[in-house]
C-alpha positions as CSV (number, residue, x, y, z in Angstrom):
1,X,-135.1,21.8,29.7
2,X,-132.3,20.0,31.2
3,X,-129.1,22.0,31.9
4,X,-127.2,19.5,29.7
5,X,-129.7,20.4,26.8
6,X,-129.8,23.8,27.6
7,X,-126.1,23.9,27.5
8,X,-126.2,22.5,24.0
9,X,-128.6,24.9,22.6
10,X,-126.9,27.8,24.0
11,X,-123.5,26.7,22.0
12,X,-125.2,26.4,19.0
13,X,-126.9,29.7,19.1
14,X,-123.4,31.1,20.4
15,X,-122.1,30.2,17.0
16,X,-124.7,31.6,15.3
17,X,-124.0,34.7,16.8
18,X,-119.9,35.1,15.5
19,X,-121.4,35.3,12.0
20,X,-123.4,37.8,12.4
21,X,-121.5,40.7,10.2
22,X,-123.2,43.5,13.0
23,X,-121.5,41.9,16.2
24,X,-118.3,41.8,14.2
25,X,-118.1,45.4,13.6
26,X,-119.9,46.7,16.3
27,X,-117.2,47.6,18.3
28,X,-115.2,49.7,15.1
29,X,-118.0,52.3,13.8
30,X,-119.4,52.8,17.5
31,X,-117.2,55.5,19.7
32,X,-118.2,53.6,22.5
33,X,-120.1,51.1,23.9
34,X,-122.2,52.0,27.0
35,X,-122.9,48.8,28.9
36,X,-125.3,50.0,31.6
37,X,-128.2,52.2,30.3
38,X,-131.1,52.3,31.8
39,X,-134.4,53.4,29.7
40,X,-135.8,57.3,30.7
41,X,-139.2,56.1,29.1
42,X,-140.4,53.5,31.8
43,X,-138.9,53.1,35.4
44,X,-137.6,56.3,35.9
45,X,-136.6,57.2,39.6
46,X,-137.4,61.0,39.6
47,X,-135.9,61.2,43.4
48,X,-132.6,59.4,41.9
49,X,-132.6,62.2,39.1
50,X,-132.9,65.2,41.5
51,X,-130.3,63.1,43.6
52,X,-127.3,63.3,40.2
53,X,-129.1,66.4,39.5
54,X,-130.7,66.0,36.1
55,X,-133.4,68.3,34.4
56,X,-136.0,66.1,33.6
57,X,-137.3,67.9,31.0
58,X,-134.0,67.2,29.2
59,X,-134.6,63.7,29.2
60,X,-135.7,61.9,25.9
61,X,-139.4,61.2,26.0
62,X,-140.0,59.3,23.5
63,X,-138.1,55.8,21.9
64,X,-136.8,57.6,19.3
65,X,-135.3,60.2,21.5
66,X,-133.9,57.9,23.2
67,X,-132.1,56.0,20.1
68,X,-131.8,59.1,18.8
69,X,-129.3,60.7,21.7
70,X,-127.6,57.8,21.6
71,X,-126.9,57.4,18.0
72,X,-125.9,61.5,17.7
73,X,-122.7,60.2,20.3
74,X,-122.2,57.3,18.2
75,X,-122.7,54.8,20.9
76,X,-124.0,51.8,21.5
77,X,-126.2,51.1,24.6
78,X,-126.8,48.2,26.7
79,X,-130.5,48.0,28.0
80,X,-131.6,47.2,31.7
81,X,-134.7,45.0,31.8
82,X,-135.0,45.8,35.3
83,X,-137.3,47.9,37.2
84,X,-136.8,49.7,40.8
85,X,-138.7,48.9,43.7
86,X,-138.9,52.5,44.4
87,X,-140.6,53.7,41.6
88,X,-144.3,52.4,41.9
89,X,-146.1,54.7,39.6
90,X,-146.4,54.2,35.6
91,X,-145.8,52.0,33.1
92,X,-142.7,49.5,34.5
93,X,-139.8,49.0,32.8
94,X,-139.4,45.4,31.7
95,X,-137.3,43.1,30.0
96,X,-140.4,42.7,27.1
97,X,-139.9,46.4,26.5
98,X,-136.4,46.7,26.1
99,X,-136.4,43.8,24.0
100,X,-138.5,45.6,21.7
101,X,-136.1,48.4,22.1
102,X,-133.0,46.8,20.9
103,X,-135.3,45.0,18.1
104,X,-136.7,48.3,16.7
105,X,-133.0,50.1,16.9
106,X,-130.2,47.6,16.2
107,X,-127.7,49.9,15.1
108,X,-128.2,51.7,18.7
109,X,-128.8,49.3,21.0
110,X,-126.3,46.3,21.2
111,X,-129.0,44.0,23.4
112,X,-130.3,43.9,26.4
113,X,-129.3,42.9,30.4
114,X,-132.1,41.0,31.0
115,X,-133.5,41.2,34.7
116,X,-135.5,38.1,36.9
117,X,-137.8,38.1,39.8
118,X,-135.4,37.5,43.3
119,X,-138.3,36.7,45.4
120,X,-138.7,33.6,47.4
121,X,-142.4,32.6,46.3
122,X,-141.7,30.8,42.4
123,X,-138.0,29.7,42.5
124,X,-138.7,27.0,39.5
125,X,-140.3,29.9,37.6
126,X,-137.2,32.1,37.7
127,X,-135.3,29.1,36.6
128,X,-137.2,28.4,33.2
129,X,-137.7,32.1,32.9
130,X,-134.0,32.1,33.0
131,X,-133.4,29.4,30.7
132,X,-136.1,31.0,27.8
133,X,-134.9,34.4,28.3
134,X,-130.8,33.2,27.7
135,X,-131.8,31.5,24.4
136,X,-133.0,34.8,23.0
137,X,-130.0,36.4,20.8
138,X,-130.8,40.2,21.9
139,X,-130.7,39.0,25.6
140,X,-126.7,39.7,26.1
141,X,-126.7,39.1,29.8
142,X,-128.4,40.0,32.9
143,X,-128.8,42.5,35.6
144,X,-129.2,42.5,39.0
145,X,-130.0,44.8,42.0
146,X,-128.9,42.9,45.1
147,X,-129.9,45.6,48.0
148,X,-133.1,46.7,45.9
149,X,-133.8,43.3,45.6
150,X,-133.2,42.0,49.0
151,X,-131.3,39.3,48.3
152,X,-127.4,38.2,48.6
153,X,-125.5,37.0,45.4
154,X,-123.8,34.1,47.5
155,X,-127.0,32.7,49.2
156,X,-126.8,29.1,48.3
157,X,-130.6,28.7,47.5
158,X,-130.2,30.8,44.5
159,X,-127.0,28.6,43.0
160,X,-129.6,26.9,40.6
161,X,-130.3,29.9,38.9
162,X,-126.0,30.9,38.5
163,X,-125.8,27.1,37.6
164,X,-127.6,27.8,34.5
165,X,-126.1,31.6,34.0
166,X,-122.8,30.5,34.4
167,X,-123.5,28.1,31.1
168,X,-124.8,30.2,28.7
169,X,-121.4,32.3,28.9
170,X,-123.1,35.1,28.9
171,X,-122.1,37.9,31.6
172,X,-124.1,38.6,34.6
173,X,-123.9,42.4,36.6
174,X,-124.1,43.0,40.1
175,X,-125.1,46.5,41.4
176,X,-122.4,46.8,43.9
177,X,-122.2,49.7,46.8
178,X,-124.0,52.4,47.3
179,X,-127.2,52.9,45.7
180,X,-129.0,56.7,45.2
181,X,-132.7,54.5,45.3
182,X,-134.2,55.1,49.1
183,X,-131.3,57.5,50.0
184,X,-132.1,60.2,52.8
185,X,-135.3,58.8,53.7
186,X,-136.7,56.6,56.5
187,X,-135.0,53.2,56.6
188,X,-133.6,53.7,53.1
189,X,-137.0,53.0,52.2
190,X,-136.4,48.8,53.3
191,X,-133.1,49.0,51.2
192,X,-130.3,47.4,52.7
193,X,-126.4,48.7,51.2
194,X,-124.8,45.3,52.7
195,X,-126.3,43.3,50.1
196,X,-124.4,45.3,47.1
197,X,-120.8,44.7,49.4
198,X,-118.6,43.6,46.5
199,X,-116.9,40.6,48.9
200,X,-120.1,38.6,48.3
201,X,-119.3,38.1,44.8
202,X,-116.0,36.6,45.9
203,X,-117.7,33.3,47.1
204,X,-119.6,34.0,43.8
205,X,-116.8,33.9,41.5
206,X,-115.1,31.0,43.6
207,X,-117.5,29.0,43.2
208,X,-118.6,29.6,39.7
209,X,-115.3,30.2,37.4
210,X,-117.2,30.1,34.6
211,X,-119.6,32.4,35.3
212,X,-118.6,36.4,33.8
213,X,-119.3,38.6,36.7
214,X,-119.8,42.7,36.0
215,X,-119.5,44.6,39.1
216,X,-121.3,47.5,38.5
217,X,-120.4,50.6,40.1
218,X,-116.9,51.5,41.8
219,X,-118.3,49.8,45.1
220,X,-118.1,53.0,47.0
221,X,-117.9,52.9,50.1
222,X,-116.5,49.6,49.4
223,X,-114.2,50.6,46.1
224,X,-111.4,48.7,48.0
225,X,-113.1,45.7,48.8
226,X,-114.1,45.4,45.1
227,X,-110.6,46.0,43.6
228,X,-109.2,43.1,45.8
229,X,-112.0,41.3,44.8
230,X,-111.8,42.1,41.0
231,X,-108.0,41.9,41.4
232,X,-107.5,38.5,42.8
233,X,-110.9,36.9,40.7
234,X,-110.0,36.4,36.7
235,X,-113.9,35.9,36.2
236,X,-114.7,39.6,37.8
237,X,-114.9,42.7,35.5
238,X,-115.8,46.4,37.3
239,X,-117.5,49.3,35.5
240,X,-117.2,53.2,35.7
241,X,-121.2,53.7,35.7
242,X,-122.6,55.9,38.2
243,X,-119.7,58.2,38.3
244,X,-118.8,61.3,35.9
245,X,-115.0,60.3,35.4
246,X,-113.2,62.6,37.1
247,X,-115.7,61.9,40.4
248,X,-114.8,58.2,40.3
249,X,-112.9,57.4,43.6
250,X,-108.7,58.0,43.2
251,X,-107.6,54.3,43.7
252,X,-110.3,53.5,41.5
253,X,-109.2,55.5,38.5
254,X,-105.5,54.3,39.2
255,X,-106.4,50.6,39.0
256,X,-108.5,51.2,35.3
257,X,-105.9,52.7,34.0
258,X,-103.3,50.4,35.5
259,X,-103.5,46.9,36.8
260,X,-107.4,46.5,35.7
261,X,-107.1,48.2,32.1
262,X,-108.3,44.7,30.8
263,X,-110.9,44.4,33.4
264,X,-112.5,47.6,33.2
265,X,-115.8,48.8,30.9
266,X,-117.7,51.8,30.5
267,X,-121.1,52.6,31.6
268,X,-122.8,55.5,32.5
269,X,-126.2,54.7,34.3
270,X,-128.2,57.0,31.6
271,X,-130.5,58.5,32.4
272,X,-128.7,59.5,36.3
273,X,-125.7,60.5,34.4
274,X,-125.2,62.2,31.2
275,X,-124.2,60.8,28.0
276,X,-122.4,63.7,26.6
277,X,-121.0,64.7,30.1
278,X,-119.4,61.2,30.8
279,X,-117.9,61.2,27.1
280,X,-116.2,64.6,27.7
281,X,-115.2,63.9,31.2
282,X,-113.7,60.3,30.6
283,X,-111.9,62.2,27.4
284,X,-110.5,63.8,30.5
285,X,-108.9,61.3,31.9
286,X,-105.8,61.5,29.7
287,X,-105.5,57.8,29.4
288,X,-103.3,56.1,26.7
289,X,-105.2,55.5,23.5
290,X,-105.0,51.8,23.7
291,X,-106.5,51.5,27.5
292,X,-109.1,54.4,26.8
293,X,-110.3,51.9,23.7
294,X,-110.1,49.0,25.7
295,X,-112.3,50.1,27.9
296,X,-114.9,52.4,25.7
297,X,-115.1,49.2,23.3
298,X,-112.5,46.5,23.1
299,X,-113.5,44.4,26.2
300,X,-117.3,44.9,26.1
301,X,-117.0,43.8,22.4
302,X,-114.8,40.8,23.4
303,X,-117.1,40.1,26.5
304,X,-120.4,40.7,24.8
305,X,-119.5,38.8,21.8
306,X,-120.6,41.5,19.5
C-alpha cells in the first residue's frame, strides 16, 4: 500500500471512529484513563516486580482478573503489545493477545499500543506490518522500548516507518530514561539507558510535526532534558507512569500541574505499580479539579480519540 493510499484509508476509518457512541463517552463514566498498562498474564518481568516491590501473588492471574481489577477502579486501560527482551521464559506478550484483550473487554480496555520488531534484518516487513496493524480500530497507537530495543528514535534509517506513523494521527510512546529491565546486573544485561535520553525525540518531533509523541516516563535521570523537550515541542506529550505520585521527581510534578497541565497523561506501568496505590496517591497531589481531570481523562480522550 502506498503511503498516499494508506493515508486515505486511515481518514476514512478515522471518521468512522467519531461515531462510535463508546469513544464519545469513554472519557465521562471512566474515573480515569490509564494509558500505559502492561498485561500481568504474559511478559511479566518478575526481577522488575521485586525491583517496585510487588507481591506477585497479588497479581491477577487470569483475563478476567485482570479486566476485572480494572473495571472495580472504574478505569480504562491502554494495552502494551510489547514484550521485554529480558523476560525469555513463557508464553510472550504480543500485540495478537492484547488485541484479543481489548476485543473480549471493551468497556475496560480502551485499545491497544501496538509494538513492532526494531531489528535490522526485515525493515520492509516492519513497514507493512505497520501499515496493517494502524488500519485496525482497537490499535490506538504504538509503543516502543528504545534502550530494550537497541535502537535510537532519530536514526534516519528508521524514518520510513515514522513516515507512515506520523499519518495515521495516531500517537506513538517512547520509553524515556531509566528503565528497571537489566538493572543491577552485569552490563545492564546489553541494555543501554542512552537510547531512552528524551533529547533524541527532539530531532523526532522536528522533523515529524505531525507525528503525536508520548514520552513515557518522567525521563529520570533526564526529567530536565524532557521538560525542555516537551516544553519547547507542541507535538510532545509526557506521562506520570512508572512513579507513585508523590515519588515523581519535584520539577516534574511542578510542570504537570503548571506549564504542562495540557501536556500531561496518566499511566501507571501496571503491573510494576499499583492501580489502587497510584489512584490514592495522585488523589494526593491536591491538584485543581480541572488539571487533575485533564490529565486522568480529558487529554487521553482528546488524544486517543475515544
Amino acid at each position: 500500500m502506498t503511503l498516499t493510499k494508506f493515508s486515505h484509508a486511515h481518514k476514512d476509518l478515522e471518521r468512522s471512529e467519531v461515531k462510535s457512541p463508546r469513544s464519545q463517552s469513554l472519557g465521562y463514566f471512566m474515573r480515569a484513563i490509564d494509558i500505559h498498562v502492561h498485561p500481568p498474564t504474559r511478559g511479566l518481568d518478575t526481577d522488575a516486580c521485586h525491583y517496585f516491590r510487588r507481591d506477585l501473588a497479588a497479581l491477577p492471574k487470569t483475563d478476567d482478573e485482570f479486566a476485572g481489577l480494572f473495571s472495580k477502579h472504574d478505569v480504562s486501560a491502554m494495552l502494551i503489545g510489547w514484550h521485554p527482551s529480558t523476560v525469555r521464559e513463557g508464553t510472550k506478550n504480543s500485540n495478537e493477545y492484547v488485541l484479543q484483550l481489548a476485543a473480549a473487554h471493551p468497556q475496560t480496555f480502551a485499545g491497544v499500543l501496538a509494538s513492532l520488531d526494531m531489528g535490522d534484518d526485515k525493515p520492509s516487513e516492519r513497514l507493512t506490518r505497520a501499515e496493517e496493524l494502524a488500519i485496525n480500530p482497537l490499535v490506538r497507537g504504538f509503543k516502543f522500548h528504545p534502550p530494550d530495543q537497541g535502537f535510537y528514535p532519530n536514526d534516519r534509517k528508521y524514518y520510513a516507518l515514522w513516515e507512515i506513523l506520523a499519518a495515521t494521527g495516531k500517537p506513538v510512546m517512547f520509553h524515556t530514561g531509566f528503565t528497571v529491565l537489566g538493572a543491577n546486573s552485569d552490563g545492564g544485561s546489553g541494555i543501554a539507558l542512552d537510547h531512552g535520553r528524551p533529547v533524541h525525540l527532539d530531532t523526532l518531533a522536528r522533523d515529524f510535526p505531525r507525528m503525536k509523541i508520548i514520552a513515557a516516563h518522567p525521563g529520570w535521570p533526564w526529567q530536565e532534558e524532557l521538560l525542555g523537550v516537551a516544553t519547547h515541542k507542541k507535538n510532545i506529550v509526557v506521562d506520570t507512569s512508572g512513579y507513585l505520585a508523590e515519588q515523581l521527581p519535584e520539577l516534574f510534578r511542578k510542570a504537570i500541574s503548571g506549564r504542562l497541565q495540557d501536556k500531561a497523561l496518566f499511566g501507571t506501568d501496571f503491573p510494576y505499580v499499583d492501580l489502587e496505590k497510584a489512584l490514592v496517591s495522585f488523589d494526593k497531589l491536591g491538584l485543581k479539579h480541572a488539571i487533575k481531570e485533564k490529565i486522568l481523562q480529558g487529554t487521553a480522550s482528546r488524544l486517543f480519540r475515544l
